[in-house]
N, C-alpha and C positions, 0 to 999 in steps of 0.2 A: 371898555375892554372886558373878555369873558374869559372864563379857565380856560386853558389849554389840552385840549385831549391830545393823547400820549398813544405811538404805535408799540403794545407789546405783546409779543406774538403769545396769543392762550387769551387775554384779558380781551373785554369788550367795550368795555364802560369804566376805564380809567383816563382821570384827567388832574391835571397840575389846578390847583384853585391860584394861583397866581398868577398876575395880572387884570384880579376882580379890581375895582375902582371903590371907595368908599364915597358916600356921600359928602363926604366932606373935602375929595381930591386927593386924597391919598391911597396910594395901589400895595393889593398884598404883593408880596415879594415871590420869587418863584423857588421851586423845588424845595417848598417849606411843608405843606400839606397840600395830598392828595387825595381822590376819594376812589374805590374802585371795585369793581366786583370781587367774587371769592379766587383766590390766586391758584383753585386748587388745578384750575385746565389750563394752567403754564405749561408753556412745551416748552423741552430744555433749553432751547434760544432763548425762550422768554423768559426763563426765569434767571438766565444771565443777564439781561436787558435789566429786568427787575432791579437784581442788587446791583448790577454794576450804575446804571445812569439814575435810577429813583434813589438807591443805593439808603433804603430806610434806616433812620436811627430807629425807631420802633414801628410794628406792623401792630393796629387795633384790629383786631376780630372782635365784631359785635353778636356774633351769633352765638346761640345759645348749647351746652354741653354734648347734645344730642348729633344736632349738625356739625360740630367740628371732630367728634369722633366717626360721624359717618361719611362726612364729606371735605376732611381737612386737608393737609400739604402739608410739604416739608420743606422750607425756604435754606436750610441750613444754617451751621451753627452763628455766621456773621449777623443773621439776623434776629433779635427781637419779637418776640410776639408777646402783646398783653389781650388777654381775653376779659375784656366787658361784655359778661350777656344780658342780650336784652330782647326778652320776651315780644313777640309778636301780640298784636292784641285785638285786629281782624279775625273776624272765623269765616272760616275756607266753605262751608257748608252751612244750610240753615238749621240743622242742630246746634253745632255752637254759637249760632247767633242769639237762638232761641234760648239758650243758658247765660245770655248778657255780652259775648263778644259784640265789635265792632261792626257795622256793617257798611261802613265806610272808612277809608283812610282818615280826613278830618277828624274825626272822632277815636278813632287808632294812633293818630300823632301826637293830642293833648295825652290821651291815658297814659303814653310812653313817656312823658317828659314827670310823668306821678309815680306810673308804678316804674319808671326803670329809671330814677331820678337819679339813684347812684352812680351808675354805671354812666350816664350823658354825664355828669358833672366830672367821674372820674375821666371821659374821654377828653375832654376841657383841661383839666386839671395837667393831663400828661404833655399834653399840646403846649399849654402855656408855659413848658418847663425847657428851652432855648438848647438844653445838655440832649433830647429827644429827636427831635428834626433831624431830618424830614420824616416827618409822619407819615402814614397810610393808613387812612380807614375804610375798613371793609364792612360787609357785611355777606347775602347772600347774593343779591342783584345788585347792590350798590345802591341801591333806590330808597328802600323807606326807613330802616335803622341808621344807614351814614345818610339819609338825605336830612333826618329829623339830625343829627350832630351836625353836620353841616353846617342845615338853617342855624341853629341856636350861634354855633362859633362864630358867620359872618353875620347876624344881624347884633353880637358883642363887640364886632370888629367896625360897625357901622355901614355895613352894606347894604342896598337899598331892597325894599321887600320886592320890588319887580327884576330885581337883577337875582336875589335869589331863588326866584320861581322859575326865573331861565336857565338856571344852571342848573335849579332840579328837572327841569320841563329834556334839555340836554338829554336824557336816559332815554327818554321814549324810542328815539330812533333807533337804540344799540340794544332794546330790552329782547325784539325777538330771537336770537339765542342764547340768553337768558331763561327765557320762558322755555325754550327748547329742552337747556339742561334740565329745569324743575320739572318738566312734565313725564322726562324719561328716566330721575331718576329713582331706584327703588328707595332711600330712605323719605322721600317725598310723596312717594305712592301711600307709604304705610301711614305716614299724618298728615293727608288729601291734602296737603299744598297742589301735587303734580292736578288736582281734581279741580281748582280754586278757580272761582268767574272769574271774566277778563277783569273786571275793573281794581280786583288786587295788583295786577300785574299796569296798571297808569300810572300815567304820570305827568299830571295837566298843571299846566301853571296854576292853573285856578286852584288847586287843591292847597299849592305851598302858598299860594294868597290867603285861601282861609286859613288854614293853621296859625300861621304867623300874625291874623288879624285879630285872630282868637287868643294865642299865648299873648300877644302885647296887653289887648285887653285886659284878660286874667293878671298877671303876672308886671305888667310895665314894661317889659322889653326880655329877652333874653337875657340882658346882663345881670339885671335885676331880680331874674329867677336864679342866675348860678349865685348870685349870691344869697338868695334863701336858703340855697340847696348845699352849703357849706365852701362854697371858695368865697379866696378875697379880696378885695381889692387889690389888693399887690399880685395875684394871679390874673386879676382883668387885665391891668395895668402891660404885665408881661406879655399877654397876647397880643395887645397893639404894638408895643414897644419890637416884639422879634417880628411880628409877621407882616409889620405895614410899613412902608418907605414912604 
């Protein structure tokens, strides 16, 4: 079984992760966590749709102070929002590449799980908390800041690394207007995202295959980094226990 993508009018790239399978036969459960683009081009059906049927105990915005004062929303007061920013770590141009950014995703998805270690563990951290559900995590695309919280949540949950390359790989077909909004809008112009090569904007299975081949490697598994990274086993414990039948 794979997530459930979700019709809500404004959203492109939102989908229920329930109904993933874990390796071991047990399914996440549904309308626990979602993952999904930026909510700010809800039109007011959708954003009805939003709180009434997703109906968030907290909305994660992973983007950074700059984006959500230039390109935020207002879901009203029923809803929640916690802001985890997490620093992009791709350069859009070869001057920041040439200054040590990324110049590939793989290489962009480990530095975020170092330098923006906080902010994953706290998105973990609020997930695992049963009082919070159903979550929504966003970001700008939905793609590389919720795809990297994603991977880390279901490979703690036991989901298989090819099933979560298919749920990241999932984005590709919904990213061109996506791409659309980034390239026309002016807060993007001014810090050449809108400018940025196609291959910021993929999203190849391959890609979440390395990553995850990589952090296992490094690290032993996702679970085994949140728990470097300050949660504890009684919060591991809580993700399986609420989000897996």
């Amino acid at each position: 079984m794979k997530a459930t993508e979700l019709n809500v009018d404004g959203l492109v790239n939102i989908r229920d992760l329930g109904g993933m399978v874990t390796m071991d036969g047990r399914v996440m459960r549904l309308g626990r966590v979602f993952r999904s683009d930026n909510p700010k081009a809800l039109t007011e059906a959708g954003r009805e749709q939003f709180v009434d049927l997703v109906a968030p105990g907290v909305v994660i915005d992973l983007r950074i102070p700059m984006e959500v004062s230039r390109e935020g929303y207002d879901l009203g007061a029923r809803v929640r929002v916690v802001n985890c920013p997490m620093m992009p770590q791709s350069g859009v141009n070869d001057e920041q590449i040439a200054a040590g950014a990324c110049d590939n995703l793989v290489d962009d998805y480990m530095k975020q799980i170092d330098v923006n270690a906080k902010y994953v563990a706290e998105v973990l951290s609020i997930i695992a908390d049963p009082r919070n559900q159903p979550v929504v995590i966003h970001c700008t695309a939905g793609k590389d800041r919720t795809g990297i919280s994603v991977a880390m949540l279901l490979d703690i949950l036991g989901v298989s690394h090819s099933h979560i390359a298919a749920d990241y790989h999932v984005t590709t077909k919904n990213m061109a207007p996506v791409v659309e909004r980034i390239r026309s809008a002016p807060v993007f112009k001014e810090n050449g995202l809108a400018y940025a090569p196609d291959w910021i904007f993929a999203s190849d299975e391959e890609t979440m295959l390395a990553f995850l081949e990589r952090m296992t490697a490094t690290y032993g598994g996702a679970a085994e980094w949140a728990l470097e990274h300050g949660m504890t086993s009684d919060q591991l414990d809580a993700l399986r226990t609420s989000l897996l039948a």
